[in-house]
VEXDREN-2710 file (C-alpha; in Angstrom, 1 decimal):
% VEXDREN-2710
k/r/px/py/pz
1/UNK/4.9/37.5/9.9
2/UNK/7.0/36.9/12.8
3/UNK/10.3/38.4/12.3
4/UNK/13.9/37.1/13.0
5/UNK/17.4/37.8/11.7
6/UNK/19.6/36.6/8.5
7/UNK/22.6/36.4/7.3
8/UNK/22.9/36.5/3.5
9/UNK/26.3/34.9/1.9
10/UNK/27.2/36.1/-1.7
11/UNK/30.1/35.5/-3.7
12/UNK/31.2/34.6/-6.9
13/UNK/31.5/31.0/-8.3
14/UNK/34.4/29.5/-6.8
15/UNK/35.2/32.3/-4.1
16/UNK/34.3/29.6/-1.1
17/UNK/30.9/31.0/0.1
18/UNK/29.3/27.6/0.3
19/UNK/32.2/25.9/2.4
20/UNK/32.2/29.0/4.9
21/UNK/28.6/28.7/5.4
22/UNK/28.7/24.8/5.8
23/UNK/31.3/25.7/8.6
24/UNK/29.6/28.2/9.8
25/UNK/26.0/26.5/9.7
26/UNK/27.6/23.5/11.2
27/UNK/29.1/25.1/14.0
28/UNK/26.6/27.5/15.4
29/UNK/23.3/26.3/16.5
30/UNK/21.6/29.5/16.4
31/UNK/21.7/29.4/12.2
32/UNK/19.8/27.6/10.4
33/UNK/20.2/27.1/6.3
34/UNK/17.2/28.9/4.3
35/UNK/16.0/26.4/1.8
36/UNK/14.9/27.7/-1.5
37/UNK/12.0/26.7/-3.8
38/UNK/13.0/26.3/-7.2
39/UNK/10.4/25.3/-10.0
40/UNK/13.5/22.9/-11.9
41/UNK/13.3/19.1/-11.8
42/UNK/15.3/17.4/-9.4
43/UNK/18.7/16.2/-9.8
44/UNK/19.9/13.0/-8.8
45/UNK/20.9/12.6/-5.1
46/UNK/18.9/15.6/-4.5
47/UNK/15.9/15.3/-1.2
48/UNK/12.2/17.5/-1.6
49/UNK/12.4/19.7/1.1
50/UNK/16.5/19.3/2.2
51/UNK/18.2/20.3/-0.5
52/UNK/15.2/22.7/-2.4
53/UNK/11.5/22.4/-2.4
54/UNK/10.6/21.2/-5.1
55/UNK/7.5/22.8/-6.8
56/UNK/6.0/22.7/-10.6
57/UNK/6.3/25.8/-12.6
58/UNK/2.3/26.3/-12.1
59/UNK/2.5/25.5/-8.7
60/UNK/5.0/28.2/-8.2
61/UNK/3.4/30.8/-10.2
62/UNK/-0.1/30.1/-7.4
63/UNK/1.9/30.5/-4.7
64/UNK/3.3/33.8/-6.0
65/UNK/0.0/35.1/-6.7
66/UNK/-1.0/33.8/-3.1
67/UNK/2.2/36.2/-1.6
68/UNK/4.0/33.2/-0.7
69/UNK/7.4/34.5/-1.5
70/UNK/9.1/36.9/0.6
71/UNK/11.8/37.4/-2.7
72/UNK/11.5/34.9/-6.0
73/UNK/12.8/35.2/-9.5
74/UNK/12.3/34.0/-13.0
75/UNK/16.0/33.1/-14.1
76/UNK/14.8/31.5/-17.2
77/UNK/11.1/31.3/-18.6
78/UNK/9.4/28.6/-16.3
79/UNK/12.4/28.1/-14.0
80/UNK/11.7/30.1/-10.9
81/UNK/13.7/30.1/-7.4
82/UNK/13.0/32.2/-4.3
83/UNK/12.2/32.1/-1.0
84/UNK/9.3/31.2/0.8
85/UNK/7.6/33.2/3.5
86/UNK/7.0/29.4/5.6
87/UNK/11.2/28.4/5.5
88/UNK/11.7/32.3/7.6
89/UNK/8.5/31.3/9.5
90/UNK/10.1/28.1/10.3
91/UNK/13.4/29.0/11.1
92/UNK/12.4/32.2/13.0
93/UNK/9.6/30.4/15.3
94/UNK/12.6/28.5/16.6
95/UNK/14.8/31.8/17.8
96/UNK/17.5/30.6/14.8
97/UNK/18.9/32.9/12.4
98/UNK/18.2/32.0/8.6
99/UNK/21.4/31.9/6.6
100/UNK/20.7/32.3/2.8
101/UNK/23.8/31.5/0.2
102/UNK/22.5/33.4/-2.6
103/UNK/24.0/35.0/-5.4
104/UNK/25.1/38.7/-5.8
105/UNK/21.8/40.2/-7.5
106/UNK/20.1/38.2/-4.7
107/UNK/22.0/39.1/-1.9
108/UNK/21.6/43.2/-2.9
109/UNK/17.8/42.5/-3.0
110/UNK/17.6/40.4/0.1
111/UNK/19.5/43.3/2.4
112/UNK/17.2/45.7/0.7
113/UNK/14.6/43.7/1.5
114/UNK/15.5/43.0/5.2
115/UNK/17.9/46.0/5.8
116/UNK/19.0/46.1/9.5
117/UNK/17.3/42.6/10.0
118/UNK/19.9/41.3/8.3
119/UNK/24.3/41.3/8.1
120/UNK/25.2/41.2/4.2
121/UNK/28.8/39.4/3.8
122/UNK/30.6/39.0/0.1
123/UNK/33.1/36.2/0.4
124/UNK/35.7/37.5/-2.4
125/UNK/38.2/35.9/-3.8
126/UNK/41.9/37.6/-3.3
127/UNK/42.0/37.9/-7.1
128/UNK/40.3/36.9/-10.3
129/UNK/43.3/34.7/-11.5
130/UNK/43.1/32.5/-7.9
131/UNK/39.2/32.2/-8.9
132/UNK/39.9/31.1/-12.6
133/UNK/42.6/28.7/-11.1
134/UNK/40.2/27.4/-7.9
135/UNK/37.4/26.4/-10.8
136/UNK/40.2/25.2/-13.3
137/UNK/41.1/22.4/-10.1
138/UNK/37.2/21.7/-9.4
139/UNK/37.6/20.2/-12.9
140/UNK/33.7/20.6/-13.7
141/UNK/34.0/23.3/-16.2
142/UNK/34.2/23.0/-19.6
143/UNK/36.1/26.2/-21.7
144/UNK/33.0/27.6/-22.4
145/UNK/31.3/27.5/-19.1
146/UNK/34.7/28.6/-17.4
147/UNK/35.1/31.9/-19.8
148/UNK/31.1/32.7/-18.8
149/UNK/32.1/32.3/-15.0
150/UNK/34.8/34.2/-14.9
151/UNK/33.2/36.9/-16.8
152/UNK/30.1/37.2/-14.7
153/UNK/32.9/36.9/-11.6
154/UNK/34.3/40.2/-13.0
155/UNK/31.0/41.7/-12.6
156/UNK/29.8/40.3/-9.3
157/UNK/33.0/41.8/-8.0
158/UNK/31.9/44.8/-8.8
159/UNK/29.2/44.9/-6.2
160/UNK/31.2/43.9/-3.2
161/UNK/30.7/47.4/-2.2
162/UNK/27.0/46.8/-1.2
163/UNK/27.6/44.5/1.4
164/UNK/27.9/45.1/4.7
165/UNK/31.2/43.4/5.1
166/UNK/33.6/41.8/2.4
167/UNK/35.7/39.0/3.6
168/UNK/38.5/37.9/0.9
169/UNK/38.9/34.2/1.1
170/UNK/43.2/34.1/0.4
171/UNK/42.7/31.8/2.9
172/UNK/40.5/29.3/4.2
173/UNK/41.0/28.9/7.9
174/UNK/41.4/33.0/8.0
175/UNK/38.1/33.8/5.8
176/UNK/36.3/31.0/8.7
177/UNK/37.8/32.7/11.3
178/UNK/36.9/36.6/10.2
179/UNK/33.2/35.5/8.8
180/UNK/32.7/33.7/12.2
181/UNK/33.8/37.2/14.2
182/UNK/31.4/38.7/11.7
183/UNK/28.1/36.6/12.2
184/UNK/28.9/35.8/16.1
185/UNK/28.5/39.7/16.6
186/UNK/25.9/40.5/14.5
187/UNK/23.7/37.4/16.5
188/UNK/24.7/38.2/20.0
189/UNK/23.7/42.0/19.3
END
């Protein structure tokens, strides 16, 4: 498999990782979005092969006994999501860098995975009481699934430390700024 560069985006829910990547993505040429398979039905609004490829739980399970996946996980029995060996193929054949937005447990194992191939950045958020707030004013969580984000923040937090770089996102324009510094350096080089 040809081989090319990423840049692998984690952060807790809320911290702002998906807005600095769509900034980011949508400013450099030279990166290029890493869509993930994912075995779950699709939502409304939601395009095969833009958003996630779309693949049946059995058709999934073949292509990971075929060594389609260069990662994949079972987050729930039948629901699978990972990363298939043709996106990095796809992305790579056209010199781009692929840009994966993943969460923390995924981020670790994708570094791991691709170690110098590959710039790690954890988008944190300048405190867990800003990141309760930000997901209180998205107004899509209900008490329930606000007390299990926050508690699974708490312990994504805890893994900034294995990223290569941790950018805390107290501010927007400064967090675009600082990640772009970050990800312009690591692709020139």
């Amino acid at each position: 498999m040809e081989k090319g560069k990423c840049i692998i985006f984690s952060a807790p829910s809320g911290a702002g990782k998906t807005t600095i990547v769509k900034y980011l993505v949508g400013k450099m040429p030279e990166l290029e979005f890493s869509i993930s398979a994912c075995s779950r039905p699709m939502r409304p609004g939601e395009r095969d092969g833009f958003d996630y490829y779309f693949l049946s739980a059995s058709d999934f399970k073949e292509k990971i006994k075929a060594d389609a996946f260069v990662e994949w996980e079972e987050v729930y029995t039948d629901s699978f999501y990972g990363t298939l060996k043709s996106e990095l193929q796809r992305i790579w054949s056209k010199g781009n860098c692929a840009v994966f937005d993943v969460d923390v447990v995924g981020g670790i194992n994708l570094k791991k995975l691709f170690g110098e191939q590959a710039i790690s950045i954890f988008i944190q958020p300048p405190s867990l009481a800003e990141l309760e707030n930000r997901l209180v004013k998205r107004g899509t969580e209900t008490a329930e699934s606000l007390a299990k984000r926050v508690s699974k923040a708490e312990k994504e937090l805890q893994s900034a430390a294995y990223f290569d770089h941790i950018v805390v996102n107290d501010d927007l324009a400064i967090a675009k700024e600082e990640t772009e510094k970050l990800v312009r350096g690591f692709v020139v080089n």
